[in-house]
C-alpha positions as CSV (number, residue, x, y, z in Angstrom):
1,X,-7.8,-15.1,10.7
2,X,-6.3,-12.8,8.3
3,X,-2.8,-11.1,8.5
4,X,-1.4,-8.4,5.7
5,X,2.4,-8.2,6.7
6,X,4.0,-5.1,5.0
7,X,7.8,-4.3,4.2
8,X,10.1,-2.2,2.2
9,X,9.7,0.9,4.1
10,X,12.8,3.2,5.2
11,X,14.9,6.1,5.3
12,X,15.1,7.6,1.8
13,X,16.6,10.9,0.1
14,X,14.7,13.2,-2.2
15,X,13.9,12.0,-5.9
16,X,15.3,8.3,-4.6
17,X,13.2,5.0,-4.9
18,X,10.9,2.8,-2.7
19,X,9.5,-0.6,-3.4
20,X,7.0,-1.3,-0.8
21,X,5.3,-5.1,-0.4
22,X,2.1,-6.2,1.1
23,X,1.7,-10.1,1.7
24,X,-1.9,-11.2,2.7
25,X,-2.4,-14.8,4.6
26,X,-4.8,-17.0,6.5
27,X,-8.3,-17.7,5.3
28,X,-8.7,-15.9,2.3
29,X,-11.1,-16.9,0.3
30,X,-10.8,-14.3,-2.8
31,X,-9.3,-10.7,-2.1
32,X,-11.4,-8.1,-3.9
33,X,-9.2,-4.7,-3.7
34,X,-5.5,-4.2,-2.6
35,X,-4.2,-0.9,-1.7
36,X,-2.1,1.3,0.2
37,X,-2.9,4.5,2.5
38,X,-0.8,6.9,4.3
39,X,-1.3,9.4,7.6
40,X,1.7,11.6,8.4
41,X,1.6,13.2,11.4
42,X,-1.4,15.2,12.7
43,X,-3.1,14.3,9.4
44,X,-6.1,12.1,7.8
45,X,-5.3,8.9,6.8
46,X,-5.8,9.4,2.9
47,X,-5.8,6.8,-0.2
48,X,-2.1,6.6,-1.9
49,X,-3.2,4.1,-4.3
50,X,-5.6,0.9,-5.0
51,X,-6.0,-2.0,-7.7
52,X,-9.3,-4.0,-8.1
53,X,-8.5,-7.6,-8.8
54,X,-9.0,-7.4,-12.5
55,X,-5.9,-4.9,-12.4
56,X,-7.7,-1.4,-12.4
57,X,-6.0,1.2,-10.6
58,X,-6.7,4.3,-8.5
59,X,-4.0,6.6,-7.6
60,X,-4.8,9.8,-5.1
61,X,-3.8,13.0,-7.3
62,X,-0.6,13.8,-5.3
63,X,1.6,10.3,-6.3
64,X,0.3,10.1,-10.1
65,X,2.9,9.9,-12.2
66,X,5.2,8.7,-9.4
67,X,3.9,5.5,-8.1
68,X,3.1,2.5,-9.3
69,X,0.6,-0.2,-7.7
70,X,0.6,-3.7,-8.9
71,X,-0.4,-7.2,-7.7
72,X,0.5,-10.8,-7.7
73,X,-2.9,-12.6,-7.1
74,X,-1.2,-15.7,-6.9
75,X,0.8,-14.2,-3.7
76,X,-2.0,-12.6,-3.1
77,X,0.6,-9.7,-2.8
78,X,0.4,-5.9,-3.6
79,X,3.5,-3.8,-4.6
80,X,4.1,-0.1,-4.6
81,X,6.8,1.4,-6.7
82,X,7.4,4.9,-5.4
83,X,9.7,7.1,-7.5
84,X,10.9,10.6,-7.1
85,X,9.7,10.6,-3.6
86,X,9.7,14.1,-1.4
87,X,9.7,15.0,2.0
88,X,5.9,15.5,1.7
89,X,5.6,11.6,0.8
90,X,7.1,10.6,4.6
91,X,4.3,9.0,6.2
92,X,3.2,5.5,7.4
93,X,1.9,3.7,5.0
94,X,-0.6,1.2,5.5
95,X,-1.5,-1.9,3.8
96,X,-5.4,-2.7,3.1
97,X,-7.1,-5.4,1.4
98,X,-11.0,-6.3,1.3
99,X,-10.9,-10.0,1.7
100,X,-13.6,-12.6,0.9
101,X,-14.2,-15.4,3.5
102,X,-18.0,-16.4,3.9
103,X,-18.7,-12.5,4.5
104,X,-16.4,-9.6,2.9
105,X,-14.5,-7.7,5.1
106,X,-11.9,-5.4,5.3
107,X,-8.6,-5.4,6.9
108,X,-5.3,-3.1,7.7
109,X,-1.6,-3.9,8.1
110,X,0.1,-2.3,10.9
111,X,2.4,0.4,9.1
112,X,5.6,0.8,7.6
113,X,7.0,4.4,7.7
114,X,8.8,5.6,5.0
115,X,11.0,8.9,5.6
116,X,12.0,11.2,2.7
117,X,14.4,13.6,4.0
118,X,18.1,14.8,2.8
């Protein structure tokens, strides 16, 4: 069994910071891809950022330049440094990792909402 345990949301204003964490445990065998996702309200969940285990990064177009993914493979831990955050970043944001364990498979965190908002 495989839990990803997320923390570091909360109540923010605009331009202010966020350090979000993402802890993977259980039987992990090797974990391929970290990331995070977000879905506001009414919305698509959509890709906020992702780093491959050899430390290549994807970043959707909206948080480029603002956020910051990283990852500790020894924790088996991904980060995400969000800067200058705006109302439009308020969301839940979820935790995902493709783990390795016999098969590959892929598996969510269950949220942590972070609110921009004066």
């Amino acid at each position: 069994q495989v839990q990803l345990v997320e923390s570091g949301g909360g109540l923010v204003q605009p331009g202010g910071s966020l350090r979000l964490s993402c802890a993977a445990s259980g039987s992990i065998g090797s974990i391929l891809v970290m990331g995070w996702y977000r879905q506001a309200p009414g919305k698509q969940r959509d890709l906020v950022a992702r780093i491959t285990s050899d430390g290549s990064t994807n970043y959707g177009d909206s948080v480029k330049g603002r956020f910051t993914i990283s990852r500790d493979n020894g924790k088996n831990t991904v980060y995400l440094q969000m800067n200058s955050l705006k109302p439009e970043d308020t969301a839940v944001y979820y935790c995902n990792a493709n783990i390795f364990n016999v098969i590959f498979r892929n598996y969510w965190g269950q949220g942590t909402q972070v609110t921009v908002s004066s």
